[in-house]
VEXDREN-2710 file (C-alpha; in Angstrom, 1 decimal):
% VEXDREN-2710
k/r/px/py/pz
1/UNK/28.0/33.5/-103.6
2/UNK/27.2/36.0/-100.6
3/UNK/30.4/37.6/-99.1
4/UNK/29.3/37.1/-95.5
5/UNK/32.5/35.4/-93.4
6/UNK/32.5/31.8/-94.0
7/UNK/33.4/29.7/-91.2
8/UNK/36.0/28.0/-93.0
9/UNK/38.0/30.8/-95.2
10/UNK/41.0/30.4/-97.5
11/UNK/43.4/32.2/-95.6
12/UNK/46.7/31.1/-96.9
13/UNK/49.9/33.3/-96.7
14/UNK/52.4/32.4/-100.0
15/UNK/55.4/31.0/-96.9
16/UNK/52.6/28.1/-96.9
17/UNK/51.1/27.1/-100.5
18/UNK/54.2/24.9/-101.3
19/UNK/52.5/22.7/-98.5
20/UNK/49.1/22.8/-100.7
21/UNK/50.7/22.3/-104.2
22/UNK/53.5/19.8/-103.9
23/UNK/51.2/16.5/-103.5
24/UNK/50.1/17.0/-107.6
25/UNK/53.2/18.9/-108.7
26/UNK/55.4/15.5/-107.5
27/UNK/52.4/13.4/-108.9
28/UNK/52.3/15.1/-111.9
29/UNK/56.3/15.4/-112.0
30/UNK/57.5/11.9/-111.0
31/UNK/55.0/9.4/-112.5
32/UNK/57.4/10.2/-115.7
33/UNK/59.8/7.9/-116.8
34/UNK/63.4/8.6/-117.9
35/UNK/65.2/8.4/-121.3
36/UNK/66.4/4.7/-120.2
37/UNK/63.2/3.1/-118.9
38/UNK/64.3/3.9/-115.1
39/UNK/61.3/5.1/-113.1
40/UNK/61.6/8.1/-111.4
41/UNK/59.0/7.7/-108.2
42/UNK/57.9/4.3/-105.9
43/UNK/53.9/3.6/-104.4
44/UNK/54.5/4.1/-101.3
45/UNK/50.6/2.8/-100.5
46/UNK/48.0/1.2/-102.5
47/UNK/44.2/2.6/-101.6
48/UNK/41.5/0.8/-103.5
49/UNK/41.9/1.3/-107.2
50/UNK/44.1/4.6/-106.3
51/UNK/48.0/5.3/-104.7
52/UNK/49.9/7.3/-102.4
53/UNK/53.3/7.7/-104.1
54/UNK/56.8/8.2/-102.3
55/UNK/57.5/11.7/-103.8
56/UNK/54.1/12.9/-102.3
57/UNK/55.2/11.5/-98.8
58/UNK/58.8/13.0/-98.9
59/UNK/57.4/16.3/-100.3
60/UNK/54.8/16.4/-97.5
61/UNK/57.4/15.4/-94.9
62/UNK/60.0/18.3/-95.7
63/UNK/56.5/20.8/-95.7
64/UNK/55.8/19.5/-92.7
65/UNK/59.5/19.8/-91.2
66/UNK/59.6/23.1/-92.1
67/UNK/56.2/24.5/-90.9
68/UNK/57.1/22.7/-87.1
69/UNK/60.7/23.9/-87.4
70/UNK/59.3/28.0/-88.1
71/UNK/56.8/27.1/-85.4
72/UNK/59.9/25.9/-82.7
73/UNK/58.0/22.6/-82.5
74/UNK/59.8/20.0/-81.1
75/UNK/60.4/17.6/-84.0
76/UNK/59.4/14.0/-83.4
77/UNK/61.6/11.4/-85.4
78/UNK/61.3/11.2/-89.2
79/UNK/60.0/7.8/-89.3
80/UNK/57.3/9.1/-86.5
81/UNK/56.7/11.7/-88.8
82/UNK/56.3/10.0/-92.0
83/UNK/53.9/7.1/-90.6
84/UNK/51.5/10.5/-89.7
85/UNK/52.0/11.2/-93.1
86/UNK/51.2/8.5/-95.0
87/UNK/48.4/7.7/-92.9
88/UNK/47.1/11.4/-93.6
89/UNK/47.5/11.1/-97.3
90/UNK/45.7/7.6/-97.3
91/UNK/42.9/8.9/-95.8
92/UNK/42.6/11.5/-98.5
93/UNK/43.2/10.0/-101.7
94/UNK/39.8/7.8/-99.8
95/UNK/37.9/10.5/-99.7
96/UNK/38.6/11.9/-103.2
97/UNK/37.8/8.4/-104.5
98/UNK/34.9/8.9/-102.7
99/UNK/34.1/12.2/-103.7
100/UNK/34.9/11.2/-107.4
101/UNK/32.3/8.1/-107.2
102/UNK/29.8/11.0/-105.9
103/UNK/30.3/13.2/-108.7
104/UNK/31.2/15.7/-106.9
105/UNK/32.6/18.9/-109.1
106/UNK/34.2/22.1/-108.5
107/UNK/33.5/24.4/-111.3
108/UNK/36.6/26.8/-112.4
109/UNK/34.0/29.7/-111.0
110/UNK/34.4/28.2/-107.9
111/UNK/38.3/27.8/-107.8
112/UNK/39.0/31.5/-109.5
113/UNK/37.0/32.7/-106.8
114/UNK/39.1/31.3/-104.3
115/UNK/42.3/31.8/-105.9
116/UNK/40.9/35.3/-105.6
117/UNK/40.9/35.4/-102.1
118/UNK/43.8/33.7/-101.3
119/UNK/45.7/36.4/-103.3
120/UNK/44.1/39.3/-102.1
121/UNK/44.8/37.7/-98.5
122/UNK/48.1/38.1/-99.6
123/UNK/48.2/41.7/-101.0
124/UNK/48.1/40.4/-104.9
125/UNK/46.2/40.3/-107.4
126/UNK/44.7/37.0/-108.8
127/UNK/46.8/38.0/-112.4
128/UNK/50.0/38.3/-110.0
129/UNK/49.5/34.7/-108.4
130/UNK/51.6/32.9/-111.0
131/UNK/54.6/34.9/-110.4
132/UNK/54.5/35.1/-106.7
133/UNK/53.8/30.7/-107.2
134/UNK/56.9/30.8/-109.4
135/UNK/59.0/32.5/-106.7
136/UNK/58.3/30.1/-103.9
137/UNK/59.3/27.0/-106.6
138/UNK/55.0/26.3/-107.5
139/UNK/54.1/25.1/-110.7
140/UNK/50.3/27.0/-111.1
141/UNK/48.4/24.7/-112.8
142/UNK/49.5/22.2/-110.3
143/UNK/48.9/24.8/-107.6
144/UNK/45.2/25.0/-109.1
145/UNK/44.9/21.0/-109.2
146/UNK/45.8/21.3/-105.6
147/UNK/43.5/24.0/-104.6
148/UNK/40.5/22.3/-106.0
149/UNK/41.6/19.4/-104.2
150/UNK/41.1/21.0/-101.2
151/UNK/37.8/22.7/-102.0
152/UNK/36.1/19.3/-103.4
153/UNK/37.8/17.6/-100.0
154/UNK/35.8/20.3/-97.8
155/UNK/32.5/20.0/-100.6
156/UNK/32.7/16.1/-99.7
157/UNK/32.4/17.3/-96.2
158/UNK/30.0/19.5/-96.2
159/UNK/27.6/17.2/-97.9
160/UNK/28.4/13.9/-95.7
161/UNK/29.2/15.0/-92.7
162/UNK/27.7/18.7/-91.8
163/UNK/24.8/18.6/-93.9
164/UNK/23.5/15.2/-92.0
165/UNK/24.0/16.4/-88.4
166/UNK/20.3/16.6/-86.8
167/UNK/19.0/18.7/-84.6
168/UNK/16.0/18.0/-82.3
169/UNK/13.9/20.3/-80.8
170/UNK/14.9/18.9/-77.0
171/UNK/18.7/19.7/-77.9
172/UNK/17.6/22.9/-78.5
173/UNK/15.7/23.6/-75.0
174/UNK/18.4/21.4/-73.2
175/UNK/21.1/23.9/-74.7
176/UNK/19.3/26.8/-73.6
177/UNK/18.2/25.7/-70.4
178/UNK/22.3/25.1/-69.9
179/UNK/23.2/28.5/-71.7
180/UNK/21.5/30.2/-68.5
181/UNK/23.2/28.7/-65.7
182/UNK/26.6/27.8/-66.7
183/UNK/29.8/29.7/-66.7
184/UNK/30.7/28.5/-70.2
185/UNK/28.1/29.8/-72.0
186/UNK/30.3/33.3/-71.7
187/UNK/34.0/31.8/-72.0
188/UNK/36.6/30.8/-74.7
189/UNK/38.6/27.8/-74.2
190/UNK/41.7/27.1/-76.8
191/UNK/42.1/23.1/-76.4
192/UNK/44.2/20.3/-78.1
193/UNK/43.5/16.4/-78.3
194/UNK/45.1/13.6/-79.3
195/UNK/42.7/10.6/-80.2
196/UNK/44.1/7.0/-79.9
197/UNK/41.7/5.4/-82.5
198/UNK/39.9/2.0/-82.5
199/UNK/38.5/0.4/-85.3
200/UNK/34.9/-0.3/-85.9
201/UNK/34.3/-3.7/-84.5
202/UNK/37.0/-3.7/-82.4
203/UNK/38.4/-6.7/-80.2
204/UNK/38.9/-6.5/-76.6
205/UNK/42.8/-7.1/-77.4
206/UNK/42.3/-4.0/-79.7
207/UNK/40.8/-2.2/-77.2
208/UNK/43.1/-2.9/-74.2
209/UNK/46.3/-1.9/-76.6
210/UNK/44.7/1.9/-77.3
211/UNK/43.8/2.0/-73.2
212/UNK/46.9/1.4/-72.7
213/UNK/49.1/3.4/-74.9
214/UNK/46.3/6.5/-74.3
215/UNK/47.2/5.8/-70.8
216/UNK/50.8/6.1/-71.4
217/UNK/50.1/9.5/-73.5
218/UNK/47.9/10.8/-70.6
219/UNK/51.0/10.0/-67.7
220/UNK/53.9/11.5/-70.1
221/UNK/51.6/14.6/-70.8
222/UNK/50.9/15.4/-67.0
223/UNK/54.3/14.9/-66.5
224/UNK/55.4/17.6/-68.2
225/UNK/56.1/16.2/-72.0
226/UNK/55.3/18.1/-75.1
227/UNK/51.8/17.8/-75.3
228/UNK/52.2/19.0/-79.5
229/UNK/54.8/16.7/-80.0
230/UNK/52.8/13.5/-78.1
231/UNK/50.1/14.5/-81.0
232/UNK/52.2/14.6/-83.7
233/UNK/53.8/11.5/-83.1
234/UNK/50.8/9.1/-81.8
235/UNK/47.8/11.3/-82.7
236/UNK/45.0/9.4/-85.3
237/UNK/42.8/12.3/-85.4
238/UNK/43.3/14.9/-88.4
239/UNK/44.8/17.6/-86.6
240/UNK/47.8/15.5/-85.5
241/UNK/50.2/17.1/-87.6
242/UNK/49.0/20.3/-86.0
243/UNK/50.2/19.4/-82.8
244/UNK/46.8/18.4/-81.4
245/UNK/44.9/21.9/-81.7
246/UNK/41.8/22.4/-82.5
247/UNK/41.7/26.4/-81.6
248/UNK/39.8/28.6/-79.7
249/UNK/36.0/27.1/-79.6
250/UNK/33.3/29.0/-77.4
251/UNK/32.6/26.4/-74.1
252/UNK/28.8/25.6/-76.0
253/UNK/31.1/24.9/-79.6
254/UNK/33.4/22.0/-77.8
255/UNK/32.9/18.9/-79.3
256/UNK/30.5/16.8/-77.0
257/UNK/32.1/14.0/-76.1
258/UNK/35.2/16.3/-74.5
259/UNK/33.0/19.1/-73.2
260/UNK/32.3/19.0/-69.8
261/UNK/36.3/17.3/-69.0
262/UNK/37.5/20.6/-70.8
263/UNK/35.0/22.6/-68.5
264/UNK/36.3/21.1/-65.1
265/UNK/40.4/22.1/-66.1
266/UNK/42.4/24.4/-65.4
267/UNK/44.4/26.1/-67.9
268/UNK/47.9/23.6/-68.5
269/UNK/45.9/20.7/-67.3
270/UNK/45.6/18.0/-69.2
271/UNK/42.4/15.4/-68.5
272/UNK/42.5/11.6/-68.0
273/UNK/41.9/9.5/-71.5
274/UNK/38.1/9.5/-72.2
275/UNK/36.3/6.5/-74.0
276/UNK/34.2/7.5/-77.1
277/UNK/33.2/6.0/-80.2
278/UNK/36.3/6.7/-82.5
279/UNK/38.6/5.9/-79.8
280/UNK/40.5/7.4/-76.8
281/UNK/40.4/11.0/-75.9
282/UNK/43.5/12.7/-74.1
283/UNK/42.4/17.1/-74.0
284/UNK/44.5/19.7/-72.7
285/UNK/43.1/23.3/-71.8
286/UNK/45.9/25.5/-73.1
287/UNK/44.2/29.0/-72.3
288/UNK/40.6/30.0/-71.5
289/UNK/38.8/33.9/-71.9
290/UNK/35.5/35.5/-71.3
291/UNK/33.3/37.0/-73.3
292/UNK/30.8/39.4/-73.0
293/UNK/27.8/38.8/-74.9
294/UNK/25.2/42.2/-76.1
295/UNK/21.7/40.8/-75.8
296/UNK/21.1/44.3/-78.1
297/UNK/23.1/44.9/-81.0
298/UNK/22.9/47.0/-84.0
299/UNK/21.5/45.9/-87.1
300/UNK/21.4/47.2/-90.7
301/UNK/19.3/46.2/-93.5
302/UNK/21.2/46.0/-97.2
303/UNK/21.2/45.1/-100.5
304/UNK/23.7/45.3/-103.1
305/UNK/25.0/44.1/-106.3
306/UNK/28.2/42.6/-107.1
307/UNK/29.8/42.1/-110.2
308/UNK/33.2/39.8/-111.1
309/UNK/36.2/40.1/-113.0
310/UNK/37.2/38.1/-115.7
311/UNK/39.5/36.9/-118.9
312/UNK/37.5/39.3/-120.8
313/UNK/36.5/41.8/-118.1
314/UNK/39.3/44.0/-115.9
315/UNK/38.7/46.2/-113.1
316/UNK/38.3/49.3/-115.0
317/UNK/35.7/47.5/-117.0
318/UNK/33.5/46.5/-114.3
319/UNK/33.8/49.3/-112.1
320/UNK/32.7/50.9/-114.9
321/UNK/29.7/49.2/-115.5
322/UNK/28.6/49.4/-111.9
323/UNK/29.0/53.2/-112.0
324/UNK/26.5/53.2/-115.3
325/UNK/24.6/51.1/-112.7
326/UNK/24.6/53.7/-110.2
327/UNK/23.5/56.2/-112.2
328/UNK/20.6/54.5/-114.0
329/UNK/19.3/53.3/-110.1
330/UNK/19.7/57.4/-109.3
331/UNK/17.6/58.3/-112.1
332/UNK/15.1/56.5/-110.6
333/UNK/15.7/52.9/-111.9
334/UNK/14.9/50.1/-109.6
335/UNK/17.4/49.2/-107.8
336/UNK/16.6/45.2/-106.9
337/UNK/15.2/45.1/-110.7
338/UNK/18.8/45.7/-111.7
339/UNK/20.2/43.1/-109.1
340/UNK/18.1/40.6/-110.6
341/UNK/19.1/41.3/-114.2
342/UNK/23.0/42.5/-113.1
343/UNK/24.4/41.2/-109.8
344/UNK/26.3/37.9/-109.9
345/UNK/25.6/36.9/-106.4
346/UNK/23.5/34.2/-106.5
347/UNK/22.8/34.0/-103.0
348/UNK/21.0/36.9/-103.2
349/UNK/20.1/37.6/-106.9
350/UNK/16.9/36.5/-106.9
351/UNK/15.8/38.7/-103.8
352/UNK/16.7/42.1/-105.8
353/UNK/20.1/42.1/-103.8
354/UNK/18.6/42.2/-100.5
355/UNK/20.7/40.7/-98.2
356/UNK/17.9/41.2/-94.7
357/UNK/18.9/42.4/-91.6
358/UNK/22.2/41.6/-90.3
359/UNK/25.3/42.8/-88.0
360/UNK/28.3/44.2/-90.0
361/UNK/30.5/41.7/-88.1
362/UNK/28.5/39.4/-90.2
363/UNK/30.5/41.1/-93.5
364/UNK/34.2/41.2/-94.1
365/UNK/36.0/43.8/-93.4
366/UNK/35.7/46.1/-96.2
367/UNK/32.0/45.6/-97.0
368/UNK/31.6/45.9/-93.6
369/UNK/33.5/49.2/-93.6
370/UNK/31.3/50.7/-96.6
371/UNK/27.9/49.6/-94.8
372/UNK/29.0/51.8/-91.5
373/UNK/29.7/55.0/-93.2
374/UNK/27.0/54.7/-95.6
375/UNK/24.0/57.0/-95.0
376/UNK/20.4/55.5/-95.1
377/UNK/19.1/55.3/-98.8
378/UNK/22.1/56.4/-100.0
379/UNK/23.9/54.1/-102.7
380/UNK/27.3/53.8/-102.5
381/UNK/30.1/54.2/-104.9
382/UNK/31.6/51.4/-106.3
383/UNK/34.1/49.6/-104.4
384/UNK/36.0/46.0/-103.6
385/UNK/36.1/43.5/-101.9
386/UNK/37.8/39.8/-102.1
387/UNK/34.3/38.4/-103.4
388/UNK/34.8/41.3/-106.3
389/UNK/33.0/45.0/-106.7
390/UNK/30.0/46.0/-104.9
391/UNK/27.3/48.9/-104.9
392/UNK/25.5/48.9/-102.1
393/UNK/22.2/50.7/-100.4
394/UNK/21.6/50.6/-96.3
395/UNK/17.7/50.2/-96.4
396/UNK/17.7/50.7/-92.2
397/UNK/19.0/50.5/-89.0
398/UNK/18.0/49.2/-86.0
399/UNK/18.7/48.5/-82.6
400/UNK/17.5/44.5/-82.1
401/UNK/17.2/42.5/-79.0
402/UNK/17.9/39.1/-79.5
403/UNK/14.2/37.5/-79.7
404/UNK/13.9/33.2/-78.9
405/UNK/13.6/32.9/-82.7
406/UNK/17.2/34.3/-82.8
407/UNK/18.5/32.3/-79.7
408/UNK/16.9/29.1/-81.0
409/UNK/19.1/29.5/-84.4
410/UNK/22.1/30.3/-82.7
411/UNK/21.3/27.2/-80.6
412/UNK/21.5/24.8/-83.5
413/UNK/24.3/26.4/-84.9
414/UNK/26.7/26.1/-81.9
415/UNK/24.9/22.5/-81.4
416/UNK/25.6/21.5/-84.5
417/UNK/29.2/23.0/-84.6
418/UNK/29.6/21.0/-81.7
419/UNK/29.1/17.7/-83.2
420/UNK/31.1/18.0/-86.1
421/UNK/35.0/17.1/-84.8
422/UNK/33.5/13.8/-83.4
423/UNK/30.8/12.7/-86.4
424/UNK/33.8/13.7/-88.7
425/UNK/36.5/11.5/-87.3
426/UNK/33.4/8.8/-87.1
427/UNK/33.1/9.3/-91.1
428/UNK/36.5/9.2/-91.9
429/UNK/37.2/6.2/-89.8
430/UNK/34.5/4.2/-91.6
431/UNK/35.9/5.0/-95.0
432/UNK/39.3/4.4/-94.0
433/UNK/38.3/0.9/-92.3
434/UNK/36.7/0.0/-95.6
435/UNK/39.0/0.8/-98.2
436/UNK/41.3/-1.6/-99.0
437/UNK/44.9/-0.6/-98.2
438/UNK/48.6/-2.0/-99.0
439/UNK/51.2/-0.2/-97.6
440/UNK/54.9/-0.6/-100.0
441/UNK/56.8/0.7/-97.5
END
């Protein structure tokens, strides 16, 4: 693994990992049966060859509750509420059929890794995790089940979804070509949606019903009604239950199809429903910034080697070991021979460490802070960091102007990142349209 930011990181506080465990922990709890034969739980949906059951709705619903009620959310009704729910948990117990039928794994490396980081994210250690779980009521190996849950849902993803977006070389120029004369190439905009969904082979009945109730949405909205609370109870898109919001997003990172609506509002305004594939569109710009953007930036060229802690394996023990490290490389050892033999980053193993040129934002935080202090050549002393402990040698620095290669990358990145709310709510639509569903309740 290479400990540059991810774009999606684990950042859960311990006030919210009820909200990721308590789906298995009331699966695992309630699927008993009592002493007399009386069964403890009810399906409250039947999904293919899988089910959603009643204590994983009602635990979801009091998270829920309770994260909108900390928020000062205006609550929809429960029944508004749970119909959100069970409609989000249908659509993943599809996708980890899905991801089941792929094969997709997540190895325990994988999950300790990230069980790491959510408990360094939280001031602990990874060995104090059960206790602070116990304290908030969590069960940990349910709270593991749970995590790699969510890390095989995001896996699936990934593969399906991200990893199948093309780019074409005429995107690329038309992108450009718009970077240099439009105002949003520079600005922030932090937006929410609500999507009124239609189904694949919609009827014209189908299709009039969702105009008209987006329509409805859209006039209650500009007339002042809680635009959160219209998502949370009518929303079909998966951040409903977030009220709508999909975040801050640079103008080029919108998703396409709501682009250049968000580009002609106003901040507060929200836009007339918009026809795309997966349905109808209401947006609302909440707040919009500028940024400036350094055409020359600092660089630095590094390479390191990381090492992990384990059952066997404390802190002592491999900082240890990476000092030994230290000293060999000093006494004139090679330094990327030893990351190939030693360092257990994979991502850059292989390359003797070397991780190329790069800005520290590019690093978290206390890499980052390492590299800036570090003198050229020199190699540091060991130190850590949520991916584990480090040594690390600054081969250069550099003052780089952005060259077309550069621009051309950062191009299909934003392109792409673009594209993935819509081809996402695309993909899930067509595996919730094609699983067969019976709803109990």
């Amino acid at each position: 693994m290479n400990y540059f930011k991810r774009a999606t990181t684990l950042s859960v506080s311990l006030a919210l990992l009820t909200a990721l465990a308590v789906s298995l922990q009331a699966s695992a709890q309630t699927r008993e049966i009592e002493g007399n034969g009386q069964l403890l739980d009810r399906v409250a949906a039947v999904v293919n060859d899988g089910v959603v059951l009643e204590s994983e709705v009602d635990d979801q619903l009091n998270a829920v509750k309770d994260r909108l009620r900390t928020q000062g959310q205006q609550m929809p009704p429960d029944s508004v509420l749970r119909q959100q729910i069970v409609e989000h948990l249908i659509v993943q117990e599809v996708e980890m059929q899905h991801a089941d039928h792929a094969g997709l794994k997540i190895s325990d490396e994988v999950l300790n890794n990230a069980m790491t980081e959510v408990a360094q994210r939280n001031g602990i250690s990874l060995q104090q995790l059960p206790q602070a779980l116990q304290g908030q009521g969590i069960d940990y190996a349910s709270y593991r089940d749970s995590m790699r849950r969510e890390l095989t849902l995001r896996l699936l993803q990934q593969r399906d979804v991200v990893q199948r977006i093309s780019i074409t070389p005429r995107e690329i120029d038309t992108y450009l070509d718009r970077q240099t004369r439009h105002p949003s190439a520079n600005a922030e905009y932090n937006v929410s949606h609500i999507l009124i969904a239609v189904p694949q082979e919609a009827t014209t009945a189908q299709l009039e019903a969702a105009q008209k109730k987006a329509a409805d949405i859209y006039t209650r909205a500009k007339n002042g009604e809680d635009f959160a609370k219209l998502a949370i109870a009518n929303s079909n898109a998966q951040t409903a239950l977030d009220g709508g919001e999909l975040g801050w997003r640079k103008g080029t990172e919108l998703p396409t199809v709501l682009a250049d609506t968000v580009l002609g509002l106003k901040a507060g305004e929200v836009a007339a429903p918009i026809r795309a594939p997966t349905g109808f569109h209401i947006v609302r710009l909440n707040e919009m910034r500028t940024t400036q953007k350094n055409d020359v930036v600092e660089q630095v060229h590094v390479r390191h080697i990381l090492m992990r802690t384990n059952e066997l394996q404390d802190d002592a023990t491999v900082k240890q070991k990476l000092e030994n490290i230290r000293k060999r490389i000093l006494g004139g050892e090679d330094f990327a021979g030893l990351a190939q033999t030693s360092s257990q980053d994979v991502g850059s193993a292989a390359d003797g460490g070397d991780l190329g040129w790069s800005t520290t934002d590019q690093f978290v935080p206390d890499f980052a802070k390492v590299v800036d202090e570090a003198k050229v050549d020199e190699i540091s002393e060991p130190f850590h960091t949520q991916y584990g402990w480090h040594i690390v040698q600054v081969l250069g620095r550099r003052k780089y102007d952005d060259t077309k290669e550069l621009q051309r990358k950062e191009a299909a990145d934003q392109i792409r990142a673009s594209k993935v709310d819509e081809e996402t709510e695309l993909w899930l639509r067509r595996l919730r349209d094609d699983a067969y569903v019976d709803l109990k309740s």
